[in-house]
C-alpha positions in Angstrom: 111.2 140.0 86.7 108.7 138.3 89.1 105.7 136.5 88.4 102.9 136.5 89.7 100.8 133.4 90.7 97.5 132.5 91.4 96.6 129.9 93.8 93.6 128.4 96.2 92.9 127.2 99.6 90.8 124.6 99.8 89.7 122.5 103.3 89.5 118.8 101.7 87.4 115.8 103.5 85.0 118.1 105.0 81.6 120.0 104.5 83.3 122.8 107.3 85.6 125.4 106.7 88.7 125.3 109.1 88.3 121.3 109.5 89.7 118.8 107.0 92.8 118.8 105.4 93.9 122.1 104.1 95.4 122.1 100.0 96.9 124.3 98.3 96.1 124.2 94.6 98.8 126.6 92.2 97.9 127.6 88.9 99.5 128.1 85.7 102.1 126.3 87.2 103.8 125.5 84.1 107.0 127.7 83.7 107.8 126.5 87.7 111.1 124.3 87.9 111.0 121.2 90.3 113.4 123.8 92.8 110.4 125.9 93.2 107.6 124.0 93.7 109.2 122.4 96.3 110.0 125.6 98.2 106.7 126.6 97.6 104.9 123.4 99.2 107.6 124.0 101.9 106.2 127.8 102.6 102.5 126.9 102.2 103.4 124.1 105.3 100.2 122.1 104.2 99.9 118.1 104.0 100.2 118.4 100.2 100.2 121.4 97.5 99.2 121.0 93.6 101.0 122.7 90.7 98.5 122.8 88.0 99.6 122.6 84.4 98.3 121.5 81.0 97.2 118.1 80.2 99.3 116.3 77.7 96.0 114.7 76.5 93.5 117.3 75.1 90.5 115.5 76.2 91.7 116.1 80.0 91.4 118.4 82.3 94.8 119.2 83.8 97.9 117.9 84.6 98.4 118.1 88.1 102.5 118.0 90.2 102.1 117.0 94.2 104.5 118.3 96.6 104.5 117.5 100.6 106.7 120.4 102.5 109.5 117.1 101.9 109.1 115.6 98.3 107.1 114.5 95.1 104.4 112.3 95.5 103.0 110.3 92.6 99.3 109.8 94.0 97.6 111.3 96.6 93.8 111.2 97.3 92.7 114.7 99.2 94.8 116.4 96.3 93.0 115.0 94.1 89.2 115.2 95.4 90.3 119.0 96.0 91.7 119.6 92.7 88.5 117.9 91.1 86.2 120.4 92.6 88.8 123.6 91.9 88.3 122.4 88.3 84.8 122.1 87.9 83.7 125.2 89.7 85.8 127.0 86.9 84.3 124.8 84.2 80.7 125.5 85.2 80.8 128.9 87.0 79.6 129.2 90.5 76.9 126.6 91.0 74.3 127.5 92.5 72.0 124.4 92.0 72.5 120.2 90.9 75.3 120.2 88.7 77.3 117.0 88.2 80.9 117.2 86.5 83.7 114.7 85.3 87.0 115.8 86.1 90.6 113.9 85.0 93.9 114.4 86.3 96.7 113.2 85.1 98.6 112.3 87.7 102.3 110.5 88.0 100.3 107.3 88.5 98.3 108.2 85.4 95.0 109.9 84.5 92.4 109.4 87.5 88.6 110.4 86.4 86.9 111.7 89.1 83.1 112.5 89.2 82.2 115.9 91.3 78.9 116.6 92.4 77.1 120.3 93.6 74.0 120.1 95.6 72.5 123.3 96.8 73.1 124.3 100.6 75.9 121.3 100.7 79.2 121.6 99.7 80.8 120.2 96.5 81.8 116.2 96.8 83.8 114.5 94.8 84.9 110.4 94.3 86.9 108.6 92.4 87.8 104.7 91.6 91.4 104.3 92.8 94.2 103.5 90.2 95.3 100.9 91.5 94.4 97.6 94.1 96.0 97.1 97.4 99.0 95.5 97.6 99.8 93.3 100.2 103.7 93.7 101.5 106.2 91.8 103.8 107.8 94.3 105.5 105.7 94.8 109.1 107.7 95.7 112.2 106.7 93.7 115.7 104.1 94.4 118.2 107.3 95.1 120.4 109.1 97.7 117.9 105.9 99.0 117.4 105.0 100.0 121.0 108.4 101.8 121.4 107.7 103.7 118.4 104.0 105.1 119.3 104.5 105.1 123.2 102.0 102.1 123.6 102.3 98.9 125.5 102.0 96.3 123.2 98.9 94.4 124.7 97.4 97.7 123.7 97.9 96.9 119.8 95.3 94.8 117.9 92.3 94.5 117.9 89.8 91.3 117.7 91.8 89.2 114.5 93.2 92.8 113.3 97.4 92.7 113.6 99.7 95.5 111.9 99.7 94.9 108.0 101.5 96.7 105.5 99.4 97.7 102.1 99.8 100.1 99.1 97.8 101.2 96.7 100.0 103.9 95.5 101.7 104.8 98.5 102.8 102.0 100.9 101.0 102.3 104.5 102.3 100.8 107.9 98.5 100.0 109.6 98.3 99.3 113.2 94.8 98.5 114.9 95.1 99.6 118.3 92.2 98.9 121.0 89.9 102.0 121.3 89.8 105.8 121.5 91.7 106.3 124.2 94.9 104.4 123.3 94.9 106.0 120.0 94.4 109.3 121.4 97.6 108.9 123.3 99.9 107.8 120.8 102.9 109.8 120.1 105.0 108.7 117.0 108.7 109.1 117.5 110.2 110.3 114.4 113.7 109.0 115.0 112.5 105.8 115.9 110.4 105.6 113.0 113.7 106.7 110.8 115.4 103.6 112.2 113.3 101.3 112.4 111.9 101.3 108.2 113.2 102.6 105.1 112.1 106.3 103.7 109.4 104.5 101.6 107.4 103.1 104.5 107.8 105.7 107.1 104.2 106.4 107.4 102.1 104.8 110.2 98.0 104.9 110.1 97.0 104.0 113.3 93.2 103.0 113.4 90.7 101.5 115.6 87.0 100.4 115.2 85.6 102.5 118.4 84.5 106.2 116.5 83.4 109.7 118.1 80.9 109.9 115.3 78.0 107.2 115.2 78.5 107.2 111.4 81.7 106.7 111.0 83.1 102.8 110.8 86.8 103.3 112.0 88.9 106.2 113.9 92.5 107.0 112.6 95.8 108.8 112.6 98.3 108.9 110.7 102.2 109.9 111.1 104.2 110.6 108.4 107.5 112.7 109.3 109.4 111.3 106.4 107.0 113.3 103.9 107.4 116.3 106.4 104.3 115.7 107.9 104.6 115.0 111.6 100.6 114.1 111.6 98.2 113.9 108.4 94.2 115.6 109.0 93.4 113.1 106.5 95.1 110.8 104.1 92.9 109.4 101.0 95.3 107.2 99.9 95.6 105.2 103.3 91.8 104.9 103.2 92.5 103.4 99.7 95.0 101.0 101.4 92.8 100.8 104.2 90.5 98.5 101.9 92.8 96.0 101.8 93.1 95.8 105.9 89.6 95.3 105.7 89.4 92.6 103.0 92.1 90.8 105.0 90.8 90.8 108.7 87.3 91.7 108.4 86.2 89.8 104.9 83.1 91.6 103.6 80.5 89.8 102.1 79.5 90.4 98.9 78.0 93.8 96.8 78.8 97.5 97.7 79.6 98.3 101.1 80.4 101.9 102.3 82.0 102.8 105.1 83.1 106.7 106.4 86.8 107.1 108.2 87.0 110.1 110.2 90.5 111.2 111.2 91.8 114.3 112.0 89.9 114.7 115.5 93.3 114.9 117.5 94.2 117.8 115.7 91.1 119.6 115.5 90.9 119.5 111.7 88.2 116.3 111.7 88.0 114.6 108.8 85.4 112.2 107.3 86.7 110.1 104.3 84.1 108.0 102.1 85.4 105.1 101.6 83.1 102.3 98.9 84.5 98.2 98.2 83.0 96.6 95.4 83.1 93.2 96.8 82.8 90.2 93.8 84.5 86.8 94.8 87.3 89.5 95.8 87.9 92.9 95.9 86.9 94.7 92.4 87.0 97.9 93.0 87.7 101.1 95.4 86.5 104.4 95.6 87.3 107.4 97.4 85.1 110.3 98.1 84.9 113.9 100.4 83.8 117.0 100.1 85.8 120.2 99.9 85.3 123.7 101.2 87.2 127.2 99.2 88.5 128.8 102.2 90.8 131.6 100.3 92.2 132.8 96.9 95.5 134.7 96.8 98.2 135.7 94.5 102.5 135.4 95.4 105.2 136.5 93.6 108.0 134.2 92.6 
């Protein structure tokens, strides 16, 4: 006997439809094995796709599954601004005027609390404090290795004191400053290469550089992840997460809140802006993540 399932489209990172980073968000999701919500990530072909099902704590909102068209993941941040404003539009209804929400997720990496905000005329936005800090890690391939991965030359790596760093902050990140626009516009990333050169775990690459298409944005990036099945990301929240920790490192902030916006995404025409906050205390104290998200479709398969 089939079932039939109810699911969403949503365009995450963006304030306009067709840009962004397309999500699929599953409902009812609870009676799916592991078999199928893998096969269904695989058929939607999107960065990421959630299975929601109940929380296992009553006082939260959902429990939520993340699937690349490859594997599990246990964080991810566009999954789970999109999720966040799925959830509260059903909570309050369609908004209409200033609503504010609190939305949390249990996630693999534990329950994230995320606050969403409607405006009217502006689409929905949504942040949340990262659950955990950037981590520092030892494994960073050469300038040389590097350049034969991406198609580069490597004078055309780094930038001012930026040099490749590896962080995590629940998903490790290679980063790699490059010089401007124009080199990171031509990168190609060599999945093979990539395969041979680092484990599974660290096969992803965000490529960034401080040069931007958009005066408001702070950095321009990419990001290559063939391991999870996806040859290039519109938008990946938890490298921006990561990202803080680049930025602690190389550019070391003063003091107080600083905000900066990522866009990524241009490349593929799907741009992307990512919010991006440091709480900055004698050290980094804390991180959050923020975007707004766009419904694009609803739809119903049988499984």
């Amino acid at each position: 006997m089939m079932t039939q399932l109810q699911y969403e489209i949503l365009d995450v990172f963006t304030d306009t439809r067709f840009t962004g980073n397309g999500l699929a968000v599953v409902k009812n999701a609870e009676n799916l094995s592991d078999t199928q919500m893998q096969a269904i990530a695989r058929e939607f072909n999107l960065s990421e796709c959630v299975f929601i099902l109940p929380a296992e704590n009553p006082a939260h909102s959902a429990r939520i599954r993340i699937f690349t068209p490859a594997r599990e993941l246990s964080f991810a941040g566009h999954p789970t601004v999109g999720t966040a404003v799925m959830v509260a539009i059903h909570q309050l209804g369609d908004v209409s005027g200033h609503e504010d929400a609190i939305v949390v997720l249990e996630e693999k990496v534990g329950p994230i609390r995320i606050g969403v905000s409607f405006r009217p005329d502006k689409a929905p936005f949504a942040e949340f404090d990262i659950p955990g800090m950037p981590t520092e890690m030892a494994q960073v391939p050469t300038n040389d290795e590097l350049s034969l991965v991406l198609g580069l030359t490597t004078s055309e790596i780094g930038f001012e004191n930026h040099k490749p760093s590896c962080f995590d902050a629940g998903m490790p990140f290679v980063f790699i400053p490059v010089r401007n626009l124009d080199v990171i516009g031509r990168a190609v990333a060599d999945s093979g290469a990539m395969e041979k050169l680092l484990d599974s775990t660290h096969q992803h690459f965000y490529l960034y550089c401080r040069e931007t298409v958009k005066s408001n944005c702070s950095f321009h990036a990419r990001m290559f992840a063939p391991a999870l099945g996806v040859a290039e990301d519109p938008a990946t929240g938890a490298a921006a997460a990561a990202l803080a920790g680049v930025i602690m490192k190389f550019d070391q902030p003063p003091g107080g809140t600083i905000n900066y916006i990522i866009e990524q995404g241009v490349e593929m025409d799907r741009a992307s802006e990512i919010h991006l906050e440091l709480v900055v205390d004698g050290g980094l104290k804390n991180v959050r993540i923020g975007g707004h998200v766009v419904r694009v479709a609803t739809g119903s398969m049988e499984i």
